[in-house]
N, C-alpha and C positions, 0 to 999 in steps of 0.2 A: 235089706229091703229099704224104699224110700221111706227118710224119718219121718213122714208123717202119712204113713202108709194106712193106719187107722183110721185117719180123717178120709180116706180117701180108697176104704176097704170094699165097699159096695159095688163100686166102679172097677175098682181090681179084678175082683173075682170075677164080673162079669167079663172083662177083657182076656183074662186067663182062662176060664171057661168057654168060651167059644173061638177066639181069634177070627172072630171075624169082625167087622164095622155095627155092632152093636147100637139099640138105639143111645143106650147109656153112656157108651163111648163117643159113640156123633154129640153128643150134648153138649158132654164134659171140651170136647173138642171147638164145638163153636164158639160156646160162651170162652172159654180162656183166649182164643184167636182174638174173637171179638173183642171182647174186653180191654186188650191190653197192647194186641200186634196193630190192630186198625187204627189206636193212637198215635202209635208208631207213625207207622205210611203218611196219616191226614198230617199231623205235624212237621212232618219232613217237608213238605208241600206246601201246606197252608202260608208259609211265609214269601213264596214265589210271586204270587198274580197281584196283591198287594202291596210290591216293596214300593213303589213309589210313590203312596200317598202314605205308607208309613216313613218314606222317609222325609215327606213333606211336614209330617209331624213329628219326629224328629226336629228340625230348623226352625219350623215355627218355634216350638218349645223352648228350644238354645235361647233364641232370637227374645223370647221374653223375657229370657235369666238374667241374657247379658246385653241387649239392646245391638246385635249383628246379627249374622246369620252365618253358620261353619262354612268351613274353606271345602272344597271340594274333596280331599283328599282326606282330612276330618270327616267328613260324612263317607265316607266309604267305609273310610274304616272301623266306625262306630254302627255300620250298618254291618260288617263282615259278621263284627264281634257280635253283634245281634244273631246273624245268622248259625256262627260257631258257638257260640254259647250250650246252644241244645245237645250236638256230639259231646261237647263235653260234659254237659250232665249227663249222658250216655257214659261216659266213660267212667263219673260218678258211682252211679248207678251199676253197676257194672261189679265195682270195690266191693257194695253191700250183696254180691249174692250169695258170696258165701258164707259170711257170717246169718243173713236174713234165713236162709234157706234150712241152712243149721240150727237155727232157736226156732221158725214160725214154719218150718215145711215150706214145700213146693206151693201148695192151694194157698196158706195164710199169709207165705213172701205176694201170692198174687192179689190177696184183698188186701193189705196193708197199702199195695203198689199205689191203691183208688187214691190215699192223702195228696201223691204227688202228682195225679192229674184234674182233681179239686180244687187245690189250692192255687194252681196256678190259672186258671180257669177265671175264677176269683181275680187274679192282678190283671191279668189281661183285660178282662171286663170293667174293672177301675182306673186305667191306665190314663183312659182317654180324660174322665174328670179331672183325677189326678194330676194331667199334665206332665207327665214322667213318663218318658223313657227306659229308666232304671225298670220302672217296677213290668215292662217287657223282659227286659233282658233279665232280670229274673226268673221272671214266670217261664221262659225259656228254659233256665238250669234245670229248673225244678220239673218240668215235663222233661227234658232229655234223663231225668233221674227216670222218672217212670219209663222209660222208653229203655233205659239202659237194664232195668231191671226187669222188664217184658223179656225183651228180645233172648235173655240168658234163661228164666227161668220157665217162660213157655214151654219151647223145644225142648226143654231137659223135663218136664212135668209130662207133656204130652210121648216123648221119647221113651219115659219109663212106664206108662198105662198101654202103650199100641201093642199088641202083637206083631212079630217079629215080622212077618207077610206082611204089614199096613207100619210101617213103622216108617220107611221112607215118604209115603204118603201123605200120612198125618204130620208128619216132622216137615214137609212145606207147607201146610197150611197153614201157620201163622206167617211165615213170607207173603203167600195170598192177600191173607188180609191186612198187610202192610201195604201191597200194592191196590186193594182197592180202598184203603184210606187215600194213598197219594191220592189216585182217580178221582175222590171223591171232593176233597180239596182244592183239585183244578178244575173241578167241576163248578165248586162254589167260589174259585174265581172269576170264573168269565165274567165280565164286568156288568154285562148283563141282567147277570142274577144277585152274588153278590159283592163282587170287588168295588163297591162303591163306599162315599162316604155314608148315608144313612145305612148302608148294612155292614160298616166297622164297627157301629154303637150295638146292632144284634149279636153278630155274629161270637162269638164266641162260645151065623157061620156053620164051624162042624163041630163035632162031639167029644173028637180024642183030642183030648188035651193035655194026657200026664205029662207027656215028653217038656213042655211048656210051662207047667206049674212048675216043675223040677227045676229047668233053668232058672226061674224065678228066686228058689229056695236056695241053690246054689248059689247064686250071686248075692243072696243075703248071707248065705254062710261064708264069701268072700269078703265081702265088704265087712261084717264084726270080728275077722279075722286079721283083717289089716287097718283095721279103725279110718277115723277120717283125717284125710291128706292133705295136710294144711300147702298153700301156694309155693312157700320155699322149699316144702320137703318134696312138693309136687317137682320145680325147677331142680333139683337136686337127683332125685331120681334116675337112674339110667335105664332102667326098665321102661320108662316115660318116656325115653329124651327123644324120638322122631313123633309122636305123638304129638308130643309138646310144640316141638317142631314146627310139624305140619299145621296147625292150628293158627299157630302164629303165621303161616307165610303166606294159608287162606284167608284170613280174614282180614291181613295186611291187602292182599292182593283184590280182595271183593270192595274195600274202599279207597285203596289207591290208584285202582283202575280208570277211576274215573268218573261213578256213576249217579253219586250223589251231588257231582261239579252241574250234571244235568239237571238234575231236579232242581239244585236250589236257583240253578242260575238258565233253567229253561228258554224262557224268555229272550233273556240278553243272546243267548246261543242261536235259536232260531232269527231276529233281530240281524246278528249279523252276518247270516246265511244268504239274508235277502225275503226274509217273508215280510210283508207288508204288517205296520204295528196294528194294525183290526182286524187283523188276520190271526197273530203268533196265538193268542190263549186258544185258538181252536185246534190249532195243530199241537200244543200242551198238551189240550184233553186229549187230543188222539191218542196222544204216542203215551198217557196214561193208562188208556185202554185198552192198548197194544199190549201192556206188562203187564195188567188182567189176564189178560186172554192168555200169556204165556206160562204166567204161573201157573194158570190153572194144569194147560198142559202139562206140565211140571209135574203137578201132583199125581198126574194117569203116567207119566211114563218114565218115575224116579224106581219102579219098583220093575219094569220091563228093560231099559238099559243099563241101570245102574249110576250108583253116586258117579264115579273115574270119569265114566262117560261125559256123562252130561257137564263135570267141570271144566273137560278137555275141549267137548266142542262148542262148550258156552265160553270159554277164556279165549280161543282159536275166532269165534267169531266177533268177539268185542276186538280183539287183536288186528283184525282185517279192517273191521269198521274206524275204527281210528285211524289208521292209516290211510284210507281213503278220504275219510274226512278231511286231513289234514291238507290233500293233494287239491281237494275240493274246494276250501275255505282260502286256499292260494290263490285259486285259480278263477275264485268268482266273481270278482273285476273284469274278467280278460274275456268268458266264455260266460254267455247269457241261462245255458240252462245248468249249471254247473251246483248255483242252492237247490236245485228238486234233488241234486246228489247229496248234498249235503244232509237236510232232510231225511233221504232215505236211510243213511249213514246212522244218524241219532238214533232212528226206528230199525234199524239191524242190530247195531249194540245194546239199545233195550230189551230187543228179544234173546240176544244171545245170554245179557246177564241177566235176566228173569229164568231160562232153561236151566243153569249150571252156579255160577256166582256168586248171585242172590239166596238162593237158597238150601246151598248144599252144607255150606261151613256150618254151620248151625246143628243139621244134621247130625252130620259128623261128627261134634264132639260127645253129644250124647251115646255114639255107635261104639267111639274108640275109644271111653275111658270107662272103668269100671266104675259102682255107685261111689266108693269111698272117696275116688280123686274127682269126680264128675263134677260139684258143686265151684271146687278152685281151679280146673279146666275151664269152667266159664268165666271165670274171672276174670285170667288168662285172656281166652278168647276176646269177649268182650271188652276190655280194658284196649288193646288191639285193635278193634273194630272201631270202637268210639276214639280213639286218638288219631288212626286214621281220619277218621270222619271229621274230625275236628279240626285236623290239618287242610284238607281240602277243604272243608268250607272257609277256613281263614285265608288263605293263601290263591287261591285260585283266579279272586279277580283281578289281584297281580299280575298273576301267571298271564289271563288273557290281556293286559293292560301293555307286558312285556314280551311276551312272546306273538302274540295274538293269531295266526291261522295255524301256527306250531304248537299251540299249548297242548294239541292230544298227544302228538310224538311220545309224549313222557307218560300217559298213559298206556300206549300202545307198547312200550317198553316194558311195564310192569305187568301188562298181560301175559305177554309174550315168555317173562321170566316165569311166572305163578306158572304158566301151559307146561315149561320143559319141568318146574319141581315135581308138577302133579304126574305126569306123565311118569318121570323115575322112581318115585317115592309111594306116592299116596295109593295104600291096594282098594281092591272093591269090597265093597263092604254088605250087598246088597246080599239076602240072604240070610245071613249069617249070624249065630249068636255073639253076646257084644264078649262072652270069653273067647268063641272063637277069633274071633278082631283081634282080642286082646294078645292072643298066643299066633297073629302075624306078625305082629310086632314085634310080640317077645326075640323073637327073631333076625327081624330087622335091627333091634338095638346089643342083641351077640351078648344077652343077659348070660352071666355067668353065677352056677348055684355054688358059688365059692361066696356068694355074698344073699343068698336068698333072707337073712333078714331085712334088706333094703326093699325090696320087690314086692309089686303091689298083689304079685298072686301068692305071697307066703299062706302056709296051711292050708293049700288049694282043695276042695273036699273031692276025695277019691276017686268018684265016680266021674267024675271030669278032667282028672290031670293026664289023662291018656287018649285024650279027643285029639 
């Protein structure tokens, strides 16, 4: 069972007792979402509609220190790292889930998570007295911690309370409310409201449920059977190794793709599309409101098509979208309506990675690994996710500085790779208990009981090793 299954018993039994959306489990659902995934999304964002008066305070600041003001290239770069800063506390964050999760539970790794969105809250709000720079780029690390540590232990908290029927459901809903933090954030950019200077100083079921309690009881009798699966023993493992695998090449793929090159650098993207600069923040908002609206869809019909599904044709459609983009962003010197394609472009691969991308890896891991290895499968994951992340926000406005109407080709590339893995590799999962996942696998990786102490379903309890 999850270690801190007691703190969080009430909620249980209600979930196991009915399997349906409970009011207890809608609650528990919100508030974690909210809490912790909305910081996520707003943060991701919030530094988009703003950058140029934070980077004007940047230079002012230099220019007081050292009586100049940075070279061009200087301030980019110092604005990159501002930007990469956060993935990398993400990927921080990320380190601690599984030791957090292991000493303070799922619920108390999420109230402890409050410090690192506090605290930085706090420097942000000081920054501007202060006169520093640094204490941003701080206060950045320190929320991509709480964000690195969301993103891992939400979906693993909420993936272990949902009943199997609502479990893909529940499991994007904190993607959701990542994306209506973004939205909300380019909402409180529009210069209108508050990307200005005076508001940089503010702002800051049914009845039968044995079969399901069972499962429950068996996966705790799995997991005190094989104890907890420290990261190397995890990497080690061949019982694990497509698992592990797959994990890694989703959530390489979900931020090498390209998607968060959008958000941070929205703006600059539409900009050199051709949309007019009093124009770009509204087409921002849209296309944030766009990846609303698709999540949500997401959530109605991860449990009608399936996880495989929607990776294939969410990966398949960011994959077209870049490519056309690229044909586009060629060609819009030459051919006058050529940015409305552009445009369109941005707002077809936002929907395709809101459908499939965005919120299925996440999923996922909580589906394919049992309780014991589950906490350093996020880790995994995560660690993955945020170094991605970290890479593209550092490196990309290179990319567009050196490549510039080419820079998606290399996204559209790694779509295209993540579409054929998923396609051969990754099974459907929808449905199904996460032993039964587990013993797809076992399969896929040609486990041999010539070594059943290495293997994560040793002492598998009887009534289930024949499923």
């Amino acid at each position: 069972m999850m270690s801190d299954m007691s703190d969080d018993e009430s909620i249980g039994d209600t979930v196991s007792a009915l399997g349906r959306l409970t009011p207890v489990l809608a609650l528990a659902t919100l508030i974690a979402a909210f809490g912790s995934s909305f910081q996520y999304g707003y943060n991701v964002a919030a530094i988009n509609s703003p950058a140029e008066l934070m980077k004007a305070f940047y230079n002012e600041t230099y220019y007081d220190r050292i009586g100049e003001y940075m070279s061009e290239f200087s301030l980019t770069l110092l604005w990159s790292v501002s930007v990469s800063m956060f993935p990398f506390g993400g990927f921080l964050g990320s380190l601690m889930v599984g030791p957090l999760v292991n000493k303070l539970g799922r619920k108390g790794t999420l109230l402890f998570n409050n410090i690192f969105s506090i605290v930085p809250a706090i420097l942000m709000g000081c920054s501007k007295v202060a006169r520093s720079y640094e204490m941003i780029i701080v206060a950045r690390v320190l929320v991509g911690i709480c964000a690195g540590l969301s993103s891992n232990v939400v979906p693993m908290y909420l993936g272990e309370l949902a009943p199997k029927n609502l479990r893909g459901a529940l499991g994007v809903v904190p993607q959701l409310f990542i994306t209506v933090g973004i939205l909300v954030a380019q909402i409180f950019g529009l210069r209108n409201v508050l990307a200005n200077e005076e508001a940089l100083r503010r702002l800051r079921g049914w009845d039968d449920v044995d079969a399901e309690t069972e499962e429950i009881r068996e996966e705790d009798k799995a997991e005190k059977a094989a104890g907890f699966i420290s990261v190397l023993k995890l990497l080690r493992m061949r019982s694990l190794r497509w698992q592990v695998i797959s994990i890694v090449v989703l959530m390489a793929g979900q931020q090498l793709s390209g998607v968060n090159a959008i958000y941070y650098y929205a703006d600059q993207i539409y900009l050199s599309a051709g949309v007019r600069t009093q124009d770009v923040q509204y087409v921002t908002a849209g296309t944030g409101a766009v990846n609303v609206l698709m999540t949500i869809c997401a959530v109605f019909v991860v449990e009608l098509l399936g996880r495989r599904v929607l990776l294939l044709l969410g990966f398949s459609i960011c994959f077209t979208a870049c490519c056309v983009l690229t044909a586009a962003l060629a060609l819009q010197d030459t051919i006058s309506w050529m940015p409305y394609v552009s445009i369109a472009c941005v707002i077809c691969y936002v929907i395709g990675h809101a459908l499939g991308p965005s919120p299925i890896p996440a999923l996922l891991i909580t589906e394919i690994f049992l309780q014991s290895s589950r906490p350093s499968a996020y880790m995994v994951g995560g660690s993955v996710h945020w170094l991605s992340n970290f890479t593209v926000g550092l490196i990309f406005p290179f990319i567009q500085v050196g490549l510039g109407a080419y820079s998606f080709i290399i996204f559209a590339m790694i779509c295209l790779l993540t579409t054929i893995y998923t396609f051969l590799i990754v099974p459907e999962t929808k449905s199904k208990t996460f032993i039964e996942i587990n013993q797809i696998f076992t399969k896929k990786n040609k486990v041999s009981e010539m070594y059943p102490e290495k293997q994560e379903l040793k002492d598998f309890p009887p009534s289930l090793a024949g499923q």
